[in-house]
C-alpha positions in Angstrom: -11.6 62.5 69.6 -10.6 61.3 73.2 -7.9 64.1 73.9 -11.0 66.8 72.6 -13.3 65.1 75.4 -10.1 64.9 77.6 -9.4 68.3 77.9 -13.3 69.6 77.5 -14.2 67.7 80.4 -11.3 68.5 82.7 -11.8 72.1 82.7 -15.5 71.4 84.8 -13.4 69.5 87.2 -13.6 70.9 90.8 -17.4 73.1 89.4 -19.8 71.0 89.4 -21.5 69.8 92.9 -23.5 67.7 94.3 -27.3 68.8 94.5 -27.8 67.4 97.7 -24.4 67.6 99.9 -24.9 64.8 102.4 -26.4 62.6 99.9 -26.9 61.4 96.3 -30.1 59.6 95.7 -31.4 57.5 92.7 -33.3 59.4 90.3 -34.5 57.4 88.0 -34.3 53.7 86.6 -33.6 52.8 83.2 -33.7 49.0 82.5 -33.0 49.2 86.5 -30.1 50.5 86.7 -29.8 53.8 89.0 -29.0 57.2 87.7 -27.7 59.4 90.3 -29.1 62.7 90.7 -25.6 63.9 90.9 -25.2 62.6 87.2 -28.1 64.1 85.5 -27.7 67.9 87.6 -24.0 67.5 85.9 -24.9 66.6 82.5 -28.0 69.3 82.9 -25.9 72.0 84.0 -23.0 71.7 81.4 -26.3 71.7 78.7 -27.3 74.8 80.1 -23.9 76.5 79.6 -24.2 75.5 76.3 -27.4 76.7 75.4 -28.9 80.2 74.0 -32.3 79.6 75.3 -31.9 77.4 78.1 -33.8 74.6 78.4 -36.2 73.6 81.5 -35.4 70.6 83.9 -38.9 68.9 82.3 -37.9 69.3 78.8 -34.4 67.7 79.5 -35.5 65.0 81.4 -37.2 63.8 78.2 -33.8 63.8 75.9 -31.7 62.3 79.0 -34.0 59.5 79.3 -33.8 58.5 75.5 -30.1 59.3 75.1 -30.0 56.5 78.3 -32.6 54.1 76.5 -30.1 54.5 73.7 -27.4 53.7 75.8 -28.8 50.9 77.4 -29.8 49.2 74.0 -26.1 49.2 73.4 -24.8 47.5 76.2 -27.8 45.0 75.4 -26.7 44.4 71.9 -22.6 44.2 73.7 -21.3 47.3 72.2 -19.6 47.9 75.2 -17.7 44.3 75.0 -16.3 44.9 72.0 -12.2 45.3 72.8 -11.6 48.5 70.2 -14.9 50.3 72.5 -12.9 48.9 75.9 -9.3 49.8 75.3 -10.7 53.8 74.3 -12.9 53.8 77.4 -9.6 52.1 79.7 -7.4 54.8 77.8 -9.8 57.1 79.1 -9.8 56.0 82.7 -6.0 56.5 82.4 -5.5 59.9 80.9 -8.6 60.7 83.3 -6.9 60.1 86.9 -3.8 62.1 86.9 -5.8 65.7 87.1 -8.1 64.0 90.0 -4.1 63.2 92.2 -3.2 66.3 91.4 -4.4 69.7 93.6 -5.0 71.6 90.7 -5.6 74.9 92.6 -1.8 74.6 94.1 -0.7 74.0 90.6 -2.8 77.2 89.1 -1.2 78.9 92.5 2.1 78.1 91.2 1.7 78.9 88.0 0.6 82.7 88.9 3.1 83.0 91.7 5.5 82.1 89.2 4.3 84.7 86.6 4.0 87.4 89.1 7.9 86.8 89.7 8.7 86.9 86.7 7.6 90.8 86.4 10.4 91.8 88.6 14.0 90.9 88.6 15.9 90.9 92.2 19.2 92.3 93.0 20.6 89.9 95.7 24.0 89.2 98.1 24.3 85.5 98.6 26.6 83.4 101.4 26.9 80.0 100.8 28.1 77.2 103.6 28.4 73.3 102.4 25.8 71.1 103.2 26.2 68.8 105.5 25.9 64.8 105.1 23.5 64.0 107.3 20.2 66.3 109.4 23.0 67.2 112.3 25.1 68.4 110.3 23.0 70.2 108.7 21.3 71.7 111.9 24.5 72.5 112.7 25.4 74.5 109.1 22.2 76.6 109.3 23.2 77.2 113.1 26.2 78.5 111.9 24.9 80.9 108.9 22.5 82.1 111.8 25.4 83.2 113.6 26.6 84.7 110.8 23.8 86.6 110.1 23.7 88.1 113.6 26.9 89.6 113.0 26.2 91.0 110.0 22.5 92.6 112.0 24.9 93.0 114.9 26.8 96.1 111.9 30.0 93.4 110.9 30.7 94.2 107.3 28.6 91.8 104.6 31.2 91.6 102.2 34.0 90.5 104.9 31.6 87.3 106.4 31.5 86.3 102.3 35.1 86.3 102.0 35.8 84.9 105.2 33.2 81.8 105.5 31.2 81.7 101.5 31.9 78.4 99.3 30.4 79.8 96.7 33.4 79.9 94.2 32.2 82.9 92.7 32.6 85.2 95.2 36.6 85.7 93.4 34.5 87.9 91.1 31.5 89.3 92.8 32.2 89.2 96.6 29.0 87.9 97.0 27.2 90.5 94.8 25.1 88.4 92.6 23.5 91.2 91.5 19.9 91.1 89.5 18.4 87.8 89.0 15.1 86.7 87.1 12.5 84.3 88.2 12.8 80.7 86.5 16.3 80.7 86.2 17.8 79.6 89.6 16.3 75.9 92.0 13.1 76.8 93.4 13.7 76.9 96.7 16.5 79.3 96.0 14.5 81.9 93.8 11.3 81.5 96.8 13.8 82.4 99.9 15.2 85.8 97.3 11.3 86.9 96.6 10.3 86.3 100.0 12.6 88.3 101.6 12.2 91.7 102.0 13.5 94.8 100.7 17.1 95.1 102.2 16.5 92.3 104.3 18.9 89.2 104.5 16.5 86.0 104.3 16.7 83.2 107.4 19.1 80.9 106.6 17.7 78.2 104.1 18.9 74.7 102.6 18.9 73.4 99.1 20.4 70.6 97.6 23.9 72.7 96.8 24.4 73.7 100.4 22.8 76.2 103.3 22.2 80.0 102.4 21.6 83.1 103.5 20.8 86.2 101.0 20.6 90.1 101.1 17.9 91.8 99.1 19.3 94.7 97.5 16.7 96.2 94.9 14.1 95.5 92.5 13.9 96.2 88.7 11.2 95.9 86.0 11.3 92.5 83.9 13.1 93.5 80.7 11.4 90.7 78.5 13.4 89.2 76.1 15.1 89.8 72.9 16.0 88.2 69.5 19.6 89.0 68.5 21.9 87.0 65.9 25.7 87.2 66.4 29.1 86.2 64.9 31.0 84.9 67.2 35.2 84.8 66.9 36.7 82.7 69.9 39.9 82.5 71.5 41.8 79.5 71.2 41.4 77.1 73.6 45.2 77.0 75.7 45.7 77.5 79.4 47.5 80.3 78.9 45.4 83.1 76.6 48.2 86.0 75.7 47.4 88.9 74.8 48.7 88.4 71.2 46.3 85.5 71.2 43.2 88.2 71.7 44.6 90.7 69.6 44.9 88.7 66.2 41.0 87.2 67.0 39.9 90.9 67.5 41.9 91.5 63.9 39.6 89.2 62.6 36.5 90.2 64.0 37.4 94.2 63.2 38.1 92.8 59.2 34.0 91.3 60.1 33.0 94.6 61.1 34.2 96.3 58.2 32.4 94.2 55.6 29.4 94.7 57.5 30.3 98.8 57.2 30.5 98.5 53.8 27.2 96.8 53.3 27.8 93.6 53.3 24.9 91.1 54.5 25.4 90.0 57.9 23.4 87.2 57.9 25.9 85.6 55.0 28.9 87.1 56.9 27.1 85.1 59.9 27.2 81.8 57.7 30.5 82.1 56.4 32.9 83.6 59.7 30.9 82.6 62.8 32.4 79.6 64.7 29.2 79.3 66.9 28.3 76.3 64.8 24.9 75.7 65.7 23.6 79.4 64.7 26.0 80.2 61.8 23.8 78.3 59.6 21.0 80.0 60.5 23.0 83.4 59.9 23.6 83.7 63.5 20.2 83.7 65.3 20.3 82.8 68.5 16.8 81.6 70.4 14.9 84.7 72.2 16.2 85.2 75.7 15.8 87.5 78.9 18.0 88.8 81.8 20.2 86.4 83.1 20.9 83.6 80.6 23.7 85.3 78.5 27.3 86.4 80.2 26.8 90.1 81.2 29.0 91.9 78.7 27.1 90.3 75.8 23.5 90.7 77.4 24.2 94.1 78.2 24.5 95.0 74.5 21.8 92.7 73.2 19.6 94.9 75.4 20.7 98.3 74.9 20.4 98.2 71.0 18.2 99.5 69.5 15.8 97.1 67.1 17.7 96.5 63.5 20.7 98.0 64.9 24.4 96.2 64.6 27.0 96.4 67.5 30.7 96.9 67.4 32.7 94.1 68.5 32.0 92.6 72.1 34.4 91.0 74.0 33.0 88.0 76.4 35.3 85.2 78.2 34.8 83.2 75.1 36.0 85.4 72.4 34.6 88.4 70.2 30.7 89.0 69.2 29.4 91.4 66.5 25.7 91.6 67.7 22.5 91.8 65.7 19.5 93.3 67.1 16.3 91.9 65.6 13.6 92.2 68.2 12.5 93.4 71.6 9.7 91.0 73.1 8.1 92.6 76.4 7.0 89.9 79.2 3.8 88.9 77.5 0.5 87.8 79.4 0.3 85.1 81.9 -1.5 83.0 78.9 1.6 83.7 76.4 4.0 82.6 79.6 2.3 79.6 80.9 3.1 77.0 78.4 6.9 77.9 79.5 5.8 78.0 83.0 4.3 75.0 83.5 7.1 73.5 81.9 9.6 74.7 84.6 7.8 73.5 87.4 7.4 70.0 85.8 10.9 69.8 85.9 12.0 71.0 89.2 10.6 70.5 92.8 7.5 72.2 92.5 6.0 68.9 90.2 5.6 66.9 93.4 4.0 69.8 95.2 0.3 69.9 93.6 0.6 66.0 93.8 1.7 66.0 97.9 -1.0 68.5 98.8 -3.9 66.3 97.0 -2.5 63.0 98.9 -3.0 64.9 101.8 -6.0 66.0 101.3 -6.7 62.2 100.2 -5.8 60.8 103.7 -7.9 63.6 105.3 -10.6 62.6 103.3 -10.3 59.0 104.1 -9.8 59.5 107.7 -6.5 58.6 107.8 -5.6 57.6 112.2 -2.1 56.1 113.1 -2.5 53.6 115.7 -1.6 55.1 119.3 1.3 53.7 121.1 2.2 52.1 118.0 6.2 52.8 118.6 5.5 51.0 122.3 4.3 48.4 120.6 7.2 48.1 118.1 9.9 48.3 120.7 8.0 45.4 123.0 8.3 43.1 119.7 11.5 44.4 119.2 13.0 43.2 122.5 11.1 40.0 122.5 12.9 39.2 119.3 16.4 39.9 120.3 16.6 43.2 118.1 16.6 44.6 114.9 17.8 41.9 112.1 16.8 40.3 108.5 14.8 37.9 110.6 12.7 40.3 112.5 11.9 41.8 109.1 10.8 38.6 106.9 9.2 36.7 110.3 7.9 39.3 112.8 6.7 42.1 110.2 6.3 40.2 107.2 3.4 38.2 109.2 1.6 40.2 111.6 -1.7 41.2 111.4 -1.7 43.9 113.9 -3.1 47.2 112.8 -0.9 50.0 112.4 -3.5 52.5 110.8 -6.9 52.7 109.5 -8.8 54.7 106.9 -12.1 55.0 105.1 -14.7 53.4 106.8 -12.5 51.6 109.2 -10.5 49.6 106.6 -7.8 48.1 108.8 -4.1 48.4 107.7 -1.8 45.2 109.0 1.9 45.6 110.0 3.1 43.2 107.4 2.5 46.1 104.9 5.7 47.9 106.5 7.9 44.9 105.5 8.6 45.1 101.7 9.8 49.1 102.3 11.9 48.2 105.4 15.7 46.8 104.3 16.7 43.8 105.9 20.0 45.1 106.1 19.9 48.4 107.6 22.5 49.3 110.5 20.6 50.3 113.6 21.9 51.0 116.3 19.9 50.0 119.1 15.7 48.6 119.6 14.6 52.9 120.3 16.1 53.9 116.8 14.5 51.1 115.3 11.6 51.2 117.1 11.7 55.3 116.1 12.4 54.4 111.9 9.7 51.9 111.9 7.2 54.4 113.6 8.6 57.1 111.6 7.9 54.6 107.8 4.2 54.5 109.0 3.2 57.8 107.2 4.9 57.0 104.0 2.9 53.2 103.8 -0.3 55.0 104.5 0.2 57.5 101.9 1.3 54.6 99.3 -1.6 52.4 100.6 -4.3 55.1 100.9 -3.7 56.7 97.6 -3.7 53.6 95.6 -7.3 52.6 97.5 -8.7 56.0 96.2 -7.5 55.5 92.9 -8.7 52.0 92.8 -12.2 52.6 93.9 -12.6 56.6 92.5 -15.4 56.1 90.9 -17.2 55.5 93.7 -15.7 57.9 95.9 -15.6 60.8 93.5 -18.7 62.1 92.0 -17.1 64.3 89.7 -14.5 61.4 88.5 -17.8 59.3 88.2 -19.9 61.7 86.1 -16.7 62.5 83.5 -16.3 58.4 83.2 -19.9 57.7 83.1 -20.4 60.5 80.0 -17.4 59.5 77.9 -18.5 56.0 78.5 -22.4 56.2 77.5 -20.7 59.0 74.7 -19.0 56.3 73.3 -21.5 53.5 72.9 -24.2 56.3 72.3 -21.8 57.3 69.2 -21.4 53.7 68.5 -25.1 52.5 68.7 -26.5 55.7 67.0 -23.7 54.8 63.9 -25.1 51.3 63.7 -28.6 51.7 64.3 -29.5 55.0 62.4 -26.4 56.8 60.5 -25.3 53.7 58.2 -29.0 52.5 57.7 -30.3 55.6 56.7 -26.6 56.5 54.5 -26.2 53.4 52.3 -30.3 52.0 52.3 -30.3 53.9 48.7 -33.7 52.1 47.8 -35.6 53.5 50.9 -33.6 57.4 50.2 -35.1 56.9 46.8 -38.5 56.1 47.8 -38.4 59.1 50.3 -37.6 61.4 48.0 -40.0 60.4 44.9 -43.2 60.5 47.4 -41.8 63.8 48.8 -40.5 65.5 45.7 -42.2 69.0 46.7 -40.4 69.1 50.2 -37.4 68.8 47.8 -37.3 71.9 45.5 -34.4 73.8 44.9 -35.5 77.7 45.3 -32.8 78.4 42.1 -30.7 76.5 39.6 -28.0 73.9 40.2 -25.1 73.1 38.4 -24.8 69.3 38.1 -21.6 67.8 37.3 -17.9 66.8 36.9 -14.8 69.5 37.5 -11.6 67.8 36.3 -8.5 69.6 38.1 -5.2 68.6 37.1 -1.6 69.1 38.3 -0.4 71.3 34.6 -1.8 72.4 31.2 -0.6 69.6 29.9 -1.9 66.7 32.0 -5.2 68.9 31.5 -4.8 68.2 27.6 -3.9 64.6 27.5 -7.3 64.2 30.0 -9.3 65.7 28.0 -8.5 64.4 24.6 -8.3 60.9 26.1 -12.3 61.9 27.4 -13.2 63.1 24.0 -12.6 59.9 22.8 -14.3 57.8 25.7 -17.1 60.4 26.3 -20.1 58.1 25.2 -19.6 55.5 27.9 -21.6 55.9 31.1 -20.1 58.6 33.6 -19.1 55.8 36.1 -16.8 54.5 33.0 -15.2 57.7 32.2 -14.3 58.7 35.7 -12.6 55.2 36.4 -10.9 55.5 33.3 -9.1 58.5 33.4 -7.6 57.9 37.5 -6.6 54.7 36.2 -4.3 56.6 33.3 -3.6 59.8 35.9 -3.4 58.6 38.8 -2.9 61.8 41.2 -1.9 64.3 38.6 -5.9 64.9 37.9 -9.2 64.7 40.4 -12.3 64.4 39.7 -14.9 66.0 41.7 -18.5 65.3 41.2 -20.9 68.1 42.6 -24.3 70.2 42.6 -24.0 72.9 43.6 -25.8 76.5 43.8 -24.1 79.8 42.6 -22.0 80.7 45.6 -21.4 77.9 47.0 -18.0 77.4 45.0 -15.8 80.3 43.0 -14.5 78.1 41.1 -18.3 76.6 39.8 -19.5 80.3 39.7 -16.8 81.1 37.2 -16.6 78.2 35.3 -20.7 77.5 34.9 -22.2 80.8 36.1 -20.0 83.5 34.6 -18.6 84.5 37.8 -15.2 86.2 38.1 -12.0 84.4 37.7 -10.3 82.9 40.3 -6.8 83.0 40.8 -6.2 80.0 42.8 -6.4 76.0 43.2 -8.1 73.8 44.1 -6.7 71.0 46.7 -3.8 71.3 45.4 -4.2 71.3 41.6 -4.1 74.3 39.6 -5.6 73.7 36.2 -9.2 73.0 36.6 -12.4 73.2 33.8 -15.9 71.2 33.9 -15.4 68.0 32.0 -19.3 67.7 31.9 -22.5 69.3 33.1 -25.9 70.6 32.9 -28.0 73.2 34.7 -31.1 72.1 37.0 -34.1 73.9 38.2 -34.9 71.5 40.8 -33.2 67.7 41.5 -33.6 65.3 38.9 -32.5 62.7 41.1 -32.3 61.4 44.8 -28.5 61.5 44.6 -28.8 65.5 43.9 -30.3 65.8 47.2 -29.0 63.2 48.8 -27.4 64.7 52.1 -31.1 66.9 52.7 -33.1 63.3 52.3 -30.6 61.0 54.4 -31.0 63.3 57.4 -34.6 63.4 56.9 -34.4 59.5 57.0 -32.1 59.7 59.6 -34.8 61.0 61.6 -37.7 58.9 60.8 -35.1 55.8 61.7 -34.4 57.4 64.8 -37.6 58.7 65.9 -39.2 54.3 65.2 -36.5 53.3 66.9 -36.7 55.4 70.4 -40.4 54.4 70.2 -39.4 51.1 70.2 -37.0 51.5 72.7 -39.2 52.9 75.2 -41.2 49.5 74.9 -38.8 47.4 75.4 -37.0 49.1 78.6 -39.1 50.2 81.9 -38.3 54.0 83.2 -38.8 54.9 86.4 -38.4 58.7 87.7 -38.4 59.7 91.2 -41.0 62.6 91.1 -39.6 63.5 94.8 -36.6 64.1 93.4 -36.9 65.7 90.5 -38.8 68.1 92.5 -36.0 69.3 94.8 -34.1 69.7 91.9 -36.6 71.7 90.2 -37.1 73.8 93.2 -33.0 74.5 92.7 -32.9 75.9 89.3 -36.2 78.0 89.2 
């Protein structure tokens, strides 16, 4: 139930507002505590999305204040102390949080910008320089590409800089012709600098964990989508030194393959039997659905140019000989049927942090995040006075000062000593202006850490829409919980009062057409069916309780009983068993063999039990309906009218 309410509730995160922006004023008492305005225009709103005939502001005021009254008599009677009711609310809280530290609207961004890629593959020219090991060096790299890049604007042949400066060991093959590539398959910040960059354009240089590039955009092609092929798969031997002989007595092999399959022979068993690509052979060769990109280009060639159900000649790749299968073309579906995959990518690359970053941001915006001026003055005066940078100036000088070094919210001061525990004692620095410079330069970081965990400590206060999500599962909860104990089980399992009910309201009761009233006995085979029902002819005068308990003691799960009433329609297997409906070839949970053990036909109830469901939610009612009345006695509601009226003014 939690994840349902989870998800439900997260997709109004970021809609809703306040109804007043400034402020968010009390609008009513309940046992005095406060509801928020902004809490009932949430819960009213999300109502009227729900409704067909929507509902006026003076009619819902009346069902809010007894679903509170409700949920006020069960924090009286400690439903919300019990520890199974706190550990689901805390579990809540939890699963809750993440999507309010995330900036969702970067991570939708993301995902559509990632989809939108995906439509087109790029055909790219790529240099490569090391990375350096530390930021000058690396200045100094992408200085150098720059260079390089002016030569090449400046007419000096492309394919010469690769060969002369490129790392990238690949450039044997391709002299720096990478040729098409697909979105999702190369580092982020890779694929972003190729779909940025203009249509024969070379890109500024860029870094990325692998070194400092520079590419050339050459063209653009259509996404292929992907496609479903199974193979058998012959390779070479594994030996430093591949002869020719060594290729030619696989490729006899493979051509004795391809001449079974000629004559008819299944490929799928051929696959099972002669494939030495282990993990597909057993599944007669079925390799996973894939695009552009992800396959060496001599076997991804063919997989795309066959034509659905149609079988290759043998393919030579650098790891031996594939006879290739075509089963299915699948074109890029829609952004819905991609973004499971999607968002799957970006949690496991760079762009995970990136939603996350850009909502602390916004976080220390929000909480007026200020660096202390001439804080870095400051550092290097206590600095000098201590002699330097050591272990000592870290654990007594940091460790205990009190002097501000930032402030946020509403003027919450931020002490030095939080710098110490993310300073190492032991760090090399050269002299008091470098470690004047890393201290100054640390202060962001400890903000970010400090500020971010005060929002998340103290969200519900801070965020309305946080607040209003908690506050509804919460009261949901202990509404669900109170409403069980109070009404649902009373009214359920007080048999003597659902008796009463019915015999002084028989008439309210009637049955507009006849009943069938009950036992089907379903049972795993004919002959299970047999043995139950001679062992019943024999027991069949004992009450029904007796015979029923009797039999699932001997059967066990090879029979079921099932008592019902029930109306023609309501069941095909009742229709043809007691109202000469058609047969029905089927089962019924699970058992095949199925016939009424015993039965009769009713014109209207002779019983509460036949009726019971109908009378229990009548009684359910009644319950409810004494026990709100009593509940309004016993707690004190107070609306502001003044409020309520600006709100009523809103949604006229």
């Amino acid at each position: 139930m939690k994840l349902k309410v989870l998800f439900g509730a997260l997709a109004l995160v970021g809609v809703t507002a306040l109804a007043i922006a400034a402020t968010d004023p009390v609008l009513m008492k309940i046992n005095n505590k406060e509801v928020k305005l902004s809490e009932f225009e949430y819960l009213y709103k999300k109502n009227l999305e729900q409704q067909v005939n929507k509902e006026s502001i003076d009619e819902y005021v009346n069902r809010f204040v007894n679903y509170k009254l409700k949920v006020a008599e069960a924090e009286r009677l400690g439903y919300d102390t019990l520890p199974r009711i706190k550990d689901e609310i805390d579990g809540y809280k939890n699963d809750m949080l993440a999507p309010f530290l995330t900036d969702t609207e970067l991570q939708e961004q993301l995902v559509r910008e990632a989809y939108e890629r995906m439509k087109t593959d790029v055909n790219v020219s790529h240099i490569m320089l090391s990375r350096g090991r530390t930021p000058a060096e690396n200045k100094r790299q992408i200085a150098m590409m720059d260079s390089i890049r002016n030569c090449i604007l400046n007419g000096e042949d492309f394919t010469e800089l690769v060969m002369k400066y490129s790392i990238d060991r690949s450039k044997e093959n391709n002299k720096g012709e990478y040729g098409f590539i697909s979105s999702g398959v190369f580092p982020y910040d890779f694929e972003k600098a190729v779909y940025d960059t203009p249509l024969g354009e070379l890109s500024k240089p860029f870094l990325t964990d692998y070194g400092v590039h520079m590419v050339r955009v050459n063209g653009y092609r259509p996404n292929d989508g992907q496609v479903e092929v199974a193979h058998i798969l012959r390779l070479f031997p594994k030996s430093s030194g591949l002869t020719e002989s060594d290729k030619l007595a696989v490729k006899a092999k493979i051509d004795s393959i391809y001449n079974c399959i000629l004559n008819g022979e299944d490929f799928g068993e051929l696959a099972k039997s002669y494939s030495q690509d282990i993990k597909t052979a057993r599944e007669g060769g079925k390799l996973s659905p894939f695009g552009r990109n992800y396959m060496v280009k001599s076997f991804e060639d063919v997989a795309f140019s066959l034509p659905d159900g149609k079988i290759s000649e043998p393919v030579e790749t650098p790891y031996g000989y594939h006879i290739i299968k075509k089963i299915a073309h699948k074109p890029l579906g829609s952004l819905e049927d991609c973004r499971e995959s999607i968002e799957k990518k970006i949690s496991n690359d760079q762009r995970s942090m990136m939603p996350i970053e850009s909502k602390c941001d916004q976080i220390m915006k929000e909480q007026n995040y200020k660096k202390t001026d001439g804080l870095k003055d400051y550092l290097l005066k206590e600095l000098k006075a201590h002699g330097g940078f050591d272990s000592t100036f870290v654990t007594d000088v940091l460790a205990k000062s009190n002097y501000t070094i930032f402030t946020y919210g509403k003027g919450i001061k931020a002490p030095m000593s939080l710098l110490a525990p993310t300073i190492n004692p032991k760090t090399k620095l050269a002299n008091d202006d470098l470690a004047a410079a890393v201290l100054d330069g640390s202060v962001d970081r400890v903000a970010r850490q400090e500020i971010v965990k005060y929002y998340s400590d103290n969200i519900v206060d801070l965020n309305p829409d946080y607040r209003n999500l908690l506050n509804e599962y919460r009261d949901g909860t202990l509404l669900f919980e109170v409403m069980t104990r109070e009404v649902w089980n009373k009214a359920k399992n007080d048999n003597a009062a659902l008796t009463q009910r019915f015999e002084a309201n028989r008439s309210k009761y009637n049955w507009n057409e006849p009943h069938f009233k009950g036992v089907m006995i379903c049972a795993k085979n004919d002959s299970i069916m047999r043995e139950a029902i001679a062992m019943y002819e024999t027991i069949k005068a004992e009450p029904e309780d007796t015979i029923t308990t009797a039999l699932n003691k001997k059967f066990g799960r090879n029979i079921k009983m099932v008592r019902m009433v029930t109306k023609q329609g309501d069941n095909d297997m009742v229709d043809y068993i007691a109202f000469n409906g058609k047969h029905v070839e089927s089962t019924y949970q699970g058992y095949p063999v199925f016939r009424i053990l015993f039965g009769k036909m009713l014109s209207q109830p002779e019983e509460m039990t036949d009726v019971k469901g109908i009378v229990a939610s009548d009684y359910q009612d009644a319950l409810e309906e004494e026990w709100v009345a009593g509940l309004h006695k016993r707690y004190k509601v107070n609306i502001d009218k003044k409020v309520l009226n600006q709100l009523k003014k809103k949604y006229k």
